[in-house]
C-alpha positions as CSV (number, residue, x, y, z in Angstrom):
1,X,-95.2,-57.4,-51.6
2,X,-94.2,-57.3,-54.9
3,X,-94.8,-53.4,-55.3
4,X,-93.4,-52.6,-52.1
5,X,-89.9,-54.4,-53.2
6,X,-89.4,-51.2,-55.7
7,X,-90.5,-48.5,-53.3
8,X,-87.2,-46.6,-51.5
9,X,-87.4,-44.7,-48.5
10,X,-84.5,-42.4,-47.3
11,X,-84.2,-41.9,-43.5
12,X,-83.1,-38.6,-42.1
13,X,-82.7,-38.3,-38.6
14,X,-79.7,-37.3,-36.1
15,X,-80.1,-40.3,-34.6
16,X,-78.6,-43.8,-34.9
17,X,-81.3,-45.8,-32.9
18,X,-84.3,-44.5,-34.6
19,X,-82.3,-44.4,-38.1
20,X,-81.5,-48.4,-37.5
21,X,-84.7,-48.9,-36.3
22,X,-86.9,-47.2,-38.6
23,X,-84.5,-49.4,-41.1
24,X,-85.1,-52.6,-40.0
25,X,-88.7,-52.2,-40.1
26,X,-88.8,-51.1,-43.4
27,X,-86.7,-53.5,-44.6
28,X,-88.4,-56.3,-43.1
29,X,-92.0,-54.8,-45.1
30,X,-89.8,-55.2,-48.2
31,X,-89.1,-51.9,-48.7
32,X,-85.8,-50.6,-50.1
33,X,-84.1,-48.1,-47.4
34,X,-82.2,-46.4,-49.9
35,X,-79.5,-44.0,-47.5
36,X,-79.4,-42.3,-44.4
37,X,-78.9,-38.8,-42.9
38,X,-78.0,-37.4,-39.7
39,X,-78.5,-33.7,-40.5
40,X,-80.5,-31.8,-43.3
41,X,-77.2,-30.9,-45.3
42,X,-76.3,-34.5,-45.6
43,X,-80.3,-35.1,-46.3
44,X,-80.6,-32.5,-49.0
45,X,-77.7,-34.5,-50.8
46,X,-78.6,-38.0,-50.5
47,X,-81.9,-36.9,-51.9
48,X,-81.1,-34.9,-54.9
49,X,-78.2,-38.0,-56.0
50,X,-80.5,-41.3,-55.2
51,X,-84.1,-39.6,-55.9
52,X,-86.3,-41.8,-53.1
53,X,-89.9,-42.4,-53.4
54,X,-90.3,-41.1,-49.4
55,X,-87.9,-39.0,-47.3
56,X,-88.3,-39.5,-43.6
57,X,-87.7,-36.4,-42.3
58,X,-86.9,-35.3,-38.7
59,X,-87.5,-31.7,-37.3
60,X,-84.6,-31.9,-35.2
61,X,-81.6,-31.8,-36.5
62,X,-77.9,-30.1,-35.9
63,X,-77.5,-27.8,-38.4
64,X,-79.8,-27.5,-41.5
65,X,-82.8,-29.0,-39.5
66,X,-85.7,-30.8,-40.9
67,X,-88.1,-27.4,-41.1
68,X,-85.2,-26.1,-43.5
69,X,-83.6,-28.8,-45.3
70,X,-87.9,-29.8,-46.5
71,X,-89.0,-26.6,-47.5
72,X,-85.6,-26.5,-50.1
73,X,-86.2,-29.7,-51.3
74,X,-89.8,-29.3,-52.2
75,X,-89.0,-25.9,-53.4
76,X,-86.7,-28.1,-56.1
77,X,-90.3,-30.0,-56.7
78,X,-87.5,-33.1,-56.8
79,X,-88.8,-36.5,-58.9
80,X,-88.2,-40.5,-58.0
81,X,-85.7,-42.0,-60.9
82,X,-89.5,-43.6,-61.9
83,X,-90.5,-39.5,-62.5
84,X,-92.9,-39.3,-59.6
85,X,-93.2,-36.3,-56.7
86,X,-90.8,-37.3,-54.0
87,X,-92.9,-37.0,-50.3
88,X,-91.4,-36.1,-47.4
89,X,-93.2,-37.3,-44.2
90,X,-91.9,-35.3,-41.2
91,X,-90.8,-37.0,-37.8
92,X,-91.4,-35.3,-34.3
93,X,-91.4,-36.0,-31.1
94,X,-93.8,-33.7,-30.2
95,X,-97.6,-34.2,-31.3
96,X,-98.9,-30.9,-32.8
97,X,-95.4,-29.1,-33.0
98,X,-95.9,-25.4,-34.7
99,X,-92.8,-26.7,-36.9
100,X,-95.0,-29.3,-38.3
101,X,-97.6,-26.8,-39.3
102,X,-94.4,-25.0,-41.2
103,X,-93.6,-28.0,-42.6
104,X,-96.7,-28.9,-44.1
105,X,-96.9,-25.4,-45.6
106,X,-94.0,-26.5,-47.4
107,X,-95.3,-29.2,-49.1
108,X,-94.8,-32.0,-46.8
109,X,-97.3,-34.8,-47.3
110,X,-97.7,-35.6,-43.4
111,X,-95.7,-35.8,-40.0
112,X,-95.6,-39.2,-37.6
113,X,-94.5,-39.2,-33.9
114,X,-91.6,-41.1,-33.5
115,X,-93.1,-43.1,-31.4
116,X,-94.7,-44.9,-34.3
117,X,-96.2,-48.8,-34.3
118,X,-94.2,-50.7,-36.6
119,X,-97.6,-51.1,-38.7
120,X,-98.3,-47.6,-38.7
121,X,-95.2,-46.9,-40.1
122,X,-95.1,-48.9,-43.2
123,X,-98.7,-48.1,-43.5
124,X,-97.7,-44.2,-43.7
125,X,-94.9,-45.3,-46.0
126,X,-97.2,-46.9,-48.6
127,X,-99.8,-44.0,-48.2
128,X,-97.7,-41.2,-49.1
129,X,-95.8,-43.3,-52.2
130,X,-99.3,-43.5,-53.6
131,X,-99.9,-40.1,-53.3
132,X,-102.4,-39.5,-50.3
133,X,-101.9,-37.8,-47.4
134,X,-101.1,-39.0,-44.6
135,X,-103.0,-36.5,-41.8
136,X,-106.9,-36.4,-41.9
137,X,-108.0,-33.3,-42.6
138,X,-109.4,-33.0,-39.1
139,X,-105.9,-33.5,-37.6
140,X,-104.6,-30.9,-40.1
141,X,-107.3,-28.2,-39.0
142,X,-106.4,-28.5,-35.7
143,X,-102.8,-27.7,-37.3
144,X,-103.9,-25.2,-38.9
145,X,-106.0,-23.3,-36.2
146,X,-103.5,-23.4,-33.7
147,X,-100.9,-22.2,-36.0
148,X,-102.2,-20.4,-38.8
149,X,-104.0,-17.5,-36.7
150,X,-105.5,-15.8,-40.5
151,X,-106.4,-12.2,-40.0
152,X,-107.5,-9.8,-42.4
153,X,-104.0,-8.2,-43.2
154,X,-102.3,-12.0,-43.1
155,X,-104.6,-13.8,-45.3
156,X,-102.5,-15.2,-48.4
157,X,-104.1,-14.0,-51.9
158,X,-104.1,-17.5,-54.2
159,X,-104.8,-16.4,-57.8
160,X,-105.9,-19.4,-59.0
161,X,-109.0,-20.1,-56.5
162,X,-110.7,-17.9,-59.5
163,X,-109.9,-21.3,-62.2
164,X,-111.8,-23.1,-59.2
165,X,-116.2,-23.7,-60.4
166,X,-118.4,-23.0,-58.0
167,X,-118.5,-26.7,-57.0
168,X,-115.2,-27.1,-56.6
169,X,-114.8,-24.1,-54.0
170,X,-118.0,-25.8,-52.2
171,X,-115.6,-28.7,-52.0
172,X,-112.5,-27.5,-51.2
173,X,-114.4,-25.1,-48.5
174,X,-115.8,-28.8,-47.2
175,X,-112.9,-30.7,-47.4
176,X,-111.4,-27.9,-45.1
177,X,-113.5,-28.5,-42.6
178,X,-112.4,-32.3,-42.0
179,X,-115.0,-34.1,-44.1
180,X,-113.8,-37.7,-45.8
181,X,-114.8,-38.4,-49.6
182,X,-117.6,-40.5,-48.2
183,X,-118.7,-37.4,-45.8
184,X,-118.5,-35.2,-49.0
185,X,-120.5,-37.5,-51.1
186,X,-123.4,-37.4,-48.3
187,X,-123.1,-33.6,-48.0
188,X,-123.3,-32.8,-51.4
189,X,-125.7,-35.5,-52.7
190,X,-123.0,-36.5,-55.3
191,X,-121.4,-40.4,-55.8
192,X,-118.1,-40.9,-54.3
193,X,-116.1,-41.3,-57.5
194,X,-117.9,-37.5,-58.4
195,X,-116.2,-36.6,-55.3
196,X,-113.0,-37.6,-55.7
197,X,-113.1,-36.4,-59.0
198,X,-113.4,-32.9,-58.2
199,X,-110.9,-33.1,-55.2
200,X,-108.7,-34.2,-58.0
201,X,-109.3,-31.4,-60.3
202,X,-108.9,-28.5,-57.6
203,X,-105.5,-30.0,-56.7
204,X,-104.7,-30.1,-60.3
205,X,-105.8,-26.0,-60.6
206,X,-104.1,-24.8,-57.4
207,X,-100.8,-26.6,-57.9
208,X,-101.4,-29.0,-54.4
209,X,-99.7,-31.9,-53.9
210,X,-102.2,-33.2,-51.4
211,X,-105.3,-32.6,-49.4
212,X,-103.2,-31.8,-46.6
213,X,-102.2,-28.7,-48.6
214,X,-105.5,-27.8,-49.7
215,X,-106.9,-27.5,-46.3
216,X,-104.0,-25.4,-44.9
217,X,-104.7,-23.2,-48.6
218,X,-108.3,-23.0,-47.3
219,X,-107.7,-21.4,-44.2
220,X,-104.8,-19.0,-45.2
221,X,-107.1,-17.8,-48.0
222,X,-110.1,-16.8,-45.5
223,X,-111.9,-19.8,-47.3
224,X,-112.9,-21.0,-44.0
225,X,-112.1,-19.6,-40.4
226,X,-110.5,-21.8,-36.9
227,X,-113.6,-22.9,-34.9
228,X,-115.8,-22.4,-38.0
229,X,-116.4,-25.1,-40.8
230,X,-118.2,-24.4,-44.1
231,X,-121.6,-25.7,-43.7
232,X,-122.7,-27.8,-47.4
233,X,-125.3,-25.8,-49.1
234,X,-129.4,-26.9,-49.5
């Protein structure tokens, strides 16, 4: 409890009921609910003047919605007052939304229905503050091949897949395909802490903030393809 008293959480949604509500949970977890928003503008501002650890982020909103007001904020690559990447988790009402897939293209570290359990909730909280992702990459490939719809003239070109060993592509090219640290570690024959290593690493080389990011970089860059996983090779 003790680390959660210093973790801040901003709270951007158009409206009052989930805002307060979303609040008192939060607040009763011990975190620190920081501000809140009830468009992007007023979102974008709060965050640049009290640096949060995590923005909760609606889609919806009058105005500068959610979609708009995240990808300009992560654009800024903004930092906590401790120096850390701020996350952004999105809110939706709507599970699989194409605006979420946008969303995570901009650098959002996850979305939750607004529906949310309490427990779920601060659980996502803590998750992203320490840096993970919230979606499993399953979850994100179905994202991504609903969404993403890679053809030869739309794939993106990412320069710095070339810094990436051979190893590292195997993982990334795994990892794409849904497979947990654990699952990667069988796969591959290698120990966990290997594992993790190198999905450390390949964030580090292609400028990701999570593995969400690295999956959806996966399939834009023809890495993998929707309804076909990279197998691990013999």
């Amino acid at each position: 409890m003790t680390t959660d008293v210093r973790l801040r959480v901003m709270i951007a949604d158009d409206q009052a009921l989930v805002r307060s509500g979303f609040s008192m949970i939060l607040e009763a977890a011990g975190f620190d609910v920081v501000g809140e928003a009830a468009d992007g503008e007023a979102a974008l501002s709060m965050t640049r003047r009290l640096r949060p650890d995590v923005v909760l982020m609606d889609i919806r909103m009058p105005g500068t919605d959610g979609l708009q007001a995240t990808r300009r904020l992560l654009a800024e690559r903004p930092r906590t007052t401790a120096g850390e990447p701020i996350r952004v988790i999105i809110l939706t009402t709507f599970d699989l939304d194409e605006y979420v897939y946008a969303a995570l293209v901009a650098g959002a570290s996850g979305f939750l229905l607004k529906d949310v359990t309490p427990d779920h909730l601060v659980h996502a909280v803590r998750l992203v503050r320490a840096g993970d992702a919230l979606l499993a990459p399953t979850i994100t490939r179905r994202l991504v091949e609903r969404f993403a719809c890679p053809g030869a003239g739309k794939r993106v070109v990412h320069s710095d897949l070339a810094a990436l060993t051979a190893r590292e592509r195997e993982v990334l090219e795994l990892l794409a395909g849904g497979l947990s640290n654990s699952e990667l570690a069988a796969a591959l024959h290698l120990g966990e802490a290997t594992v993790k290593t190198h999905v450390a690493r390949i964030l580090a080389k292609l400028n990701l903030r999570d593995r969400v990011q690295a999956v959806v970089l996966a399939y834009e860059a023809g890495l993998v393809t929707p309804g076909r996983a990279a197998a691990p090779q013999s």
